[in-house]
C-alpha positions as CSV (number, residue, x, y, z in Angstrom):
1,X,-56.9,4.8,-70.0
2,X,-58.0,7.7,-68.2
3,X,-55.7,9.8,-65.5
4,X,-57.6,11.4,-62.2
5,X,-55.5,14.0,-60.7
6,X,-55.6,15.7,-57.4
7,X,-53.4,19.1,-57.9
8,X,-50.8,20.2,-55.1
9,X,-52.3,23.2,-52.7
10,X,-48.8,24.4,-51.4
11,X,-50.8,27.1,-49.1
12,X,-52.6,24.3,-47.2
13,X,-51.8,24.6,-43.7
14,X,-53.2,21.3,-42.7
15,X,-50.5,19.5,-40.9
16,X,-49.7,15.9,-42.1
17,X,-49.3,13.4,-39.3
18,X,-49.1,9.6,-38.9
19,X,-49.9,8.7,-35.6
20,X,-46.7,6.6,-34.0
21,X,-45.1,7.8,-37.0
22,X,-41.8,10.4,-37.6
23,X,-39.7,11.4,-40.8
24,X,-36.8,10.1,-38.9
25,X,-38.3,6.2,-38.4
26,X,-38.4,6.6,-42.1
27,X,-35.2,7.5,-42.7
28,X,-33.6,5.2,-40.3
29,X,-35.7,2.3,-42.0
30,X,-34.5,3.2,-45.5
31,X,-30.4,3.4,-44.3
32,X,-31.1,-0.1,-42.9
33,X,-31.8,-1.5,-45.6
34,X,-30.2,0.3,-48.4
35,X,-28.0,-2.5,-48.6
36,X,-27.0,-4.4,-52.1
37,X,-29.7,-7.8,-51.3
38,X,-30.3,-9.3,-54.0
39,X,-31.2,-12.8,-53.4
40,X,-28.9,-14.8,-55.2
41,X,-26.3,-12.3,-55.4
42,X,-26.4,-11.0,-52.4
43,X,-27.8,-13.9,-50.2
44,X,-26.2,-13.2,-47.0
45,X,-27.6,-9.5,-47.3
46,X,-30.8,-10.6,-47.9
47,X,-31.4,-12.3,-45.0
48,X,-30.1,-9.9,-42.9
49,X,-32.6,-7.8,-44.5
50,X,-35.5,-10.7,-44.1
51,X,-34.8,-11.0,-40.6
52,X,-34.4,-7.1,-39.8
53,X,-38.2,-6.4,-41.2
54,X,-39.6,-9.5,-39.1
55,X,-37.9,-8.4,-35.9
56,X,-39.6,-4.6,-37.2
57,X,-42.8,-5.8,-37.3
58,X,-42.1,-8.1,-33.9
59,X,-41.0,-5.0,-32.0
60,X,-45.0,-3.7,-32.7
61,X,-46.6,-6.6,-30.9
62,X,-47.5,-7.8,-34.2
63,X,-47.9,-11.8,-35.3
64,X,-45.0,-12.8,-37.4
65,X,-44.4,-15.5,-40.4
66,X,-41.9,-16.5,-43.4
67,X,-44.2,-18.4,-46.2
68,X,-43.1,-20.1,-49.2
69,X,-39.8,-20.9,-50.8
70,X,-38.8,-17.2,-51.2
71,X,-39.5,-16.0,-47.4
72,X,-42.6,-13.7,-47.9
73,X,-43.1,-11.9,-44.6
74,X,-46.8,-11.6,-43.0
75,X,-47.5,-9.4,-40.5
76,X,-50.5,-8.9,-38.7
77,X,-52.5,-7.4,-35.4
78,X,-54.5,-10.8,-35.6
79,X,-54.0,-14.7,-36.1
80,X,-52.8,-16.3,-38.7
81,X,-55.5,-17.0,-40.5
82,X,-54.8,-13.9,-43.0
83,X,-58.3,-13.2,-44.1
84,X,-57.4,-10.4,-44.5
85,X,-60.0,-7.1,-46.1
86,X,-57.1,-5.2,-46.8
87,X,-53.2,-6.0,-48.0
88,X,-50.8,-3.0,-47.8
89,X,-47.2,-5.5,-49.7
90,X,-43.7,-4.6,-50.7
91,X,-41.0,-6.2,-52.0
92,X,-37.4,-5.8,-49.8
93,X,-35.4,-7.3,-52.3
94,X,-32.9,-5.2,-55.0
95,X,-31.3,-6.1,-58.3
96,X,-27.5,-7.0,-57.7
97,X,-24.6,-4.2,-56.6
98,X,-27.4,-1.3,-56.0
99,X,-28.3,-0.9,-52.4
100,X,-32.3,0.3,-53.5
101,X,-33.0,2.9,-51.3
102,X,-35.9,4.1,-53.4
103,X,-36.2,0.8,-54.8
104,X,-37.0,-0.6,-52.9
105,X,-36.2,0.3,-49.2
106,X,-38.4,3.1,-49.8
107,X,-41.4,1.3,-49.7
108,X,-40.9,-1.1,-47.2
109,X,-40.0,1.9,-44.9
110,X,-43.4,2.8,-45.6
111,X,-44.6,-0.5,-45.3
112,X,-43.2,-1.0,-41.8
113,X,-44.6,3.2,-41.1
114,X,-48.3,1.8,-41.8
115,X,-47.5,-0.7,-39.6
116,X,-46.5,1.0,-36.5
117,X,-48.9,3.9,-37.2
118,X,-52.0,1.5,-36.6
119,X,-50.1,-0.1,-33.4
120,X,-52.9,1.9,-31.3
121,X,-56.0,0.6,-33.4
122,X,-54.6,-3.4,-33.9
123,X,-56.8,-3.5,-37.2
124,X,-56.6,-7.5,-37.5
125,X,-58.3,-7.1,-40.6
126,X,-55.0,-5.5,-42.1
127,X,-52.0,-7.6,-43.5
128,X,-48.8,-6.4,-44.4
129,X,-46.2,-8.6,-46.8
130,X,-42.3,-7.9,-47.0
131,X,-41.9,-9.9,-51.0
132,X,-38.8,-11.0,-52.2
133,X,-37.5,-11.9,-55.5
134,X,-39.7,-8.8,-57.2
135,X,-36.3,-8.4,-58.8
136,X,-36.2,-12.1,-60.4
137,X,-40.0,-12.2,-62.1
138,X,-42.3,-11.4,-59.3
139,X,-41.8,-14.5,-58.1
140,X,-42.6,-13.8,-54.2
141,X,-45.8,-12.6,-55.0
142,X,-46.5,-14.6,-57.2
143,X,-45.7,-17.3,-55.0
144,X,-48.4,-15.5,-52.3
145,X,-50.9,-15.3,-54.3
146,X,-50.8,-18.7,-55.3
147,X,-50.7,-20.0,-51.3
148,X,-54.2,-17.8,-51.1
149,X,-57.6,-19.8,-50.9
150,X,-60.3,-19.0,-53.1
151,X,-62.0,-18.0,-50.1
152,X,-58.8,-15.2,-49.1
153,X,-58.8,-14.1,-52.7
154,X,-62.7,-12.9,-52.4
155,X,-61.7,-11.2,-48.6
156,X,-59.5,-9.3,-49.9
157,X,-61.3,-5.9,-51.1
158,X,-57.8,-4.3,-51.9
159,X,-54.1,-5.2,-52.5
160,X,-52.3,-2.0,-52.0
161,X,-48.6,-2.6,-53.5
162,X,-45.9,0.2,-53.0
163,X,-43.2,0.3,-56.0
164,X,-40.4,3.0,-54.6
165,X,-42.2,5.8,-53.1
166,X,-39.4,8.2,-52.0
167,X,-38.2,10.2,-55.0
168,X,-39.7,13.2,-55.7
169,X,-38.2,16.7,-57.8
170,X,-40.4,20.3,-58.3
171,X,-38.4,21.1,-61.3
172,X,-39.8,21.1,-64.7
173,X,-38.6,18.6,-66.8
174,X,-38.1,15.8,-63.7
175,X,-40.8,13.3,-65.0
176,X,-41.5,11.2,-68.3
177,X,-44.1,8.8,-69.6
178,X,-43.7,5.0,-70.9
179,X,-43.2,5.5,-74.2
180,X,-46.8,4.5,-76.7
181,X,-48.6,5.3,-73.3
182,X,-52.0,7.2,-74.4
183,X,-51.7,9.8,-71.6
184,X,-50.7,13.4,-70.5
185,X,-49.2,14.6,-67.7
186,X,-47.0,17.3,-66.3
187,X,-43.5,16.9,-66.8
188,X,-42.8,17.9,-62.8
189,X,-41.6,14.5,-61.0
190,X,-43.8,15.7,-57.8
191,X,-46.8,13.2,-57.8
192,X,-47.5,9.8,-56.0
193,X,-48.9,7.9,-59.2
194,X,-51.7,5.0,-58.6
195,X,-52.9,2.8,-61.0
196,X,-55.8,0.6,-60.9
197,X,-57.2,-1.8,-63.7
198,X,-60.9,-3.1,-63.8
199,X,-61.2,-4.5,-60.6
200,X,-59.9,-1.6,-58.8
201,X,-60.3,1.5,-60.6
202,X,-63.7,2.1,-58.6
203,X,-61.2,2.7,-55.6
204,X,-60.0,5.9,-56.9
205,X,-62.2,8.4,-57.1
206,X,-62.2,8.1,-53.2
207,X,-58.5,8.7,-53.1
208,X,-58.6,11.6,-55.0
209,X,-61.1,13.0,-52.4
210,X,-59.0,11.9,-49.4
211,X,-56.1,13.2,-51.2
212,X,-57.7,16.7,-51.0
213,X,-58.5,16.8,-47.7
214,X,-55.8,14.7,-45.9
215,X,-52.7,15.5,-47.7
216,X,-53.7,19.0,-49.8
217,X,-49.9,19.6,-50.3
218,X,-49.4,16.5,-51.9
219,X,-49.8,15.9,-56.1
220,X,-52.0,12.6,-56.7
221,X,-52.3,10.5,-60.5
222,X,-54.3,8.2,-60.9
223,X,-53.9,5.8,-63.7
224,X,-57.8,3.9,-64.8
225,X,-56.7,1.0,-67.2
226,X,-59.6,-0.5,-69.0
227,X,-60.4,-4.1,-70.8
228,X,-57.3,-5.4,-70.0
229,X,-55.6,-2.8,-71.5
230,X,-52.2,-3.4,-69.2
231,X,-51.1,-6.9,-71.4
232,X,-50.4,-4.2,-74.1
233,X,-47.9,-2.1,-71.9
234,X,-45.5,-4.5,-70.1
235,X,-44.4,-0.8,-68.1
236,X,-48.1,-1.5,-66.0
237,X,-47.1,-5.2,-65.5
238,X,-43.6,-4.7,-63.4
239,X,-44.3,-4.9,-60.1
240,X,-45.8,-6.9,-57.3
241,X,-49.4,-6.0,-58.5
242,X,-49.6,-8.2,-61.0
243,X,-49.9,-11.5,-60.0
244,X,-53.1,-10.1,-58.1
245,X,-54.5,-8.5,-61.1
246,X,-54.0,-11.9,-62.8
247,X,-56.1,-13.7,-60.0
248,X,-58.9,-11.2,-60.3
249,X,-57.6,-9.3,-56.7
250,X,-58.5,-5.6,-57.1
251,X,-55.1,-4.2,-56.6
252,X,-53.4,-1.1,-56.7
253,X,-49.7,0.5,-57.5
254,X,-48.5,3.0,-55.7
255,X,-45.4,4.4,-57.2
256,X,-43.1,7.8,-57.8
257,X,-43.0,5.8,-61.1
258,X,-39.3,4.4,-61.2
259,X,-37.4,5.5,-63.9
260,X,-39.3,7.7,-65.2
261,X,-38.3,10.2,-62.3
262,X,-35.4,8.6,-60.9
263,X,-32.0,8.8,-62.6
264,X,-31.0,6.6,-59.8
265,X,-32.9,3.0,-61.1
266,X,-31.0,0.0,-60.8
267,X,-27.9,1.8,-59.8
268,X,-25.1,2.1,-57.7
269,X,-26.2,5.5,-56.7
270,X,-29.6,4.5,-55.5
271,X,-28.5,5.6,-51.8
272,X,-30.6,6.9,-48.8
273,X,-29.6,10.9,-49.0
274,X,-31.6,11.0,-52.7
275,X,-34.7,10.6,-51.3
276,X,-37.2,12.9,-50.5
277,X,-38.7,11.8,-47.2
278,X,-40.9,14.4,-46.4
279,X,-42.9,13.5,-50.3
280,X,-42.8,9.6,-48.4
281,X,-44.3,10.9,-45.1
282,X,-47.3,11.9,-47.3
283,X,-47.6,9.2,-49.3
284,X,-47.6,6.9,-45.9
285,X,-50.5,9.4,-44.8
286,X,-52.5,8.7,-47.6
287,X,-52.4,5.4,-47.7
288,X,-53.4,5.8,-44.1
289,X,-55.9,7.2,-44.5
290,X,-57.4,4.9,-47.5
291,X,-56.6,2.5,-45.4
292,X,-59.2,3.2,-42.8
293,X,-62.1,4.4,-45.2
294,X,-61.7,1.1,-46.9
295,X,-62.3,-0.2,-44.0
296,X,-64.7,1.9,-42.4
297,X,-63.2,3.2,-39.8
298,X,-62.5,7.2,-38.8
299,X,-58.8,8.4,-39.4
């Protein structure tokens, strides 16, 4: 394993913007659907959830579908085909009683930010997925990437997953590691962490440089696994990543790194006003801008 790391520059005076894009969209997204949803516990929530996100990405001129026994939601400025060169996915679902503001309404408010933000461009080669039932084994995504032709697999030149992407502390002392994880870093809870495996770890050393010229004030990890390393640390398996690692589908995880920041996990007190929504702006702008270098396209 090998960590890449693009250090804050707190006196860059670069502004961050996403085009189509405000803190307070954010922010209303997240208090929508901070709502306990779990899908078997909280069924009626769920949908409410489900159908909220598709009327979101509706509202952008974008075309809409539900696939598979879990209601995945696609989203995209084109057909629906879904070739798609690059996959931007989050899962909208919670474990039961917590209304998952950071996980994971945080990163389907950034989800449904990407989307609007590229509202003027109408990239059809860009698809967005709303998973559900993350929270039960992955099985949404699992269930996508099982619906994908051979043919969409080898389109796909990265699956960029968000795992709660709004908390963020500048104290000392606000992050830890996976236990038996062979890495250092700072014990400040400030970064974006990204991790990549074999068939995406080529993708990062571009990041980092966007990172340092795009969003200077914000801290960026980036996690290289090697030979397959990640079936010995279940901690690089939990998210919505992994059933496109398994099918060969360079993929990467963006996270704040769950609860190893935030005291919040899996709790009741998971709620909207713990965030830290300027830290999600920046990761949305990032991820932005990846976006369009992946693609080839000025940002």
């Amino acid at each position: 394993m090998y960590v890449l790391s693009s250090p804050a520059n707190e006196t860059a005076e670069k502004p961050i913007v996403v085009p189509g894009v405000d803190i307070a969209y954010l922010k209303r997204a997240v208090s929508t659907i901070a709502i306990p949803r779990h899908y078997r516990a909280e069924y009626q929530n769920n949908i409410f959830v489900r159908n909220w996100i598709q009327n979101e990405f509706e509202s952008f001129g974008m075309h809409v579908t539900t696939q598979g026994e879990y209601d995945n939601i696609i989203a995209s400025y084109g057909d629906e085909n879904n070739e798609f060169l690059v996959l931007i996915g989050a899962h909208y679902d919670s474990v039961p009683e917590s209304p998952g503001a950071d996980d994971n309404a945080s990163a389907v408010a950034g989800l449904l930010g990407l989307a609007k933000s590229f509202e003027l461009i109408k990239n059809a080669r860009i698809g967005f997925v709303a998973f559900n039932r993350e929270e039960d084994g992955l099985l949404g995504s699992a269930e996508y990437v099982r619906h994908l032709s051979e043919h969409q697999k080898e389109k796909i030149k990265c699956a960029h997953i968000l795992e709660m992407i709004g908390y963020a502390k500048d104290n000392p002392g606000t992050q830890a590691i996976p236990a038996g994880l062979p890495i250092k870093i700072d014990n400040i809870g400030n970064f974006i962490g990204i991790i990549a495996n074999k068939r995406s770890n080529s993708l990062l050393n571009e990041i980092i440089s966007t990172a340092s010229t795009r969003t200077p004030s914000l801290p960026v990890k980036c996690l290289k696994v090697f030979m397959g390393v990640e079936k010995l640390f279940p901690h690089l398996l939990r998210s919505d990543h992994a059933p496109f690692w398994n099918s060969n589908i360079p993929s990467l995880m963006w996270t704040d790194t769950s609860e190893f920041r935030n005291p919040n996990y899996h709790k009741r007190t998971d709620t909207p006003e713990s965030l830290n929504y300027r830290f999600m702006y920046s990761v949305v702008s990032l991820l932005r801008h990846t976006v369009l270098q992946q693609l080839g396209e000025n940002g």
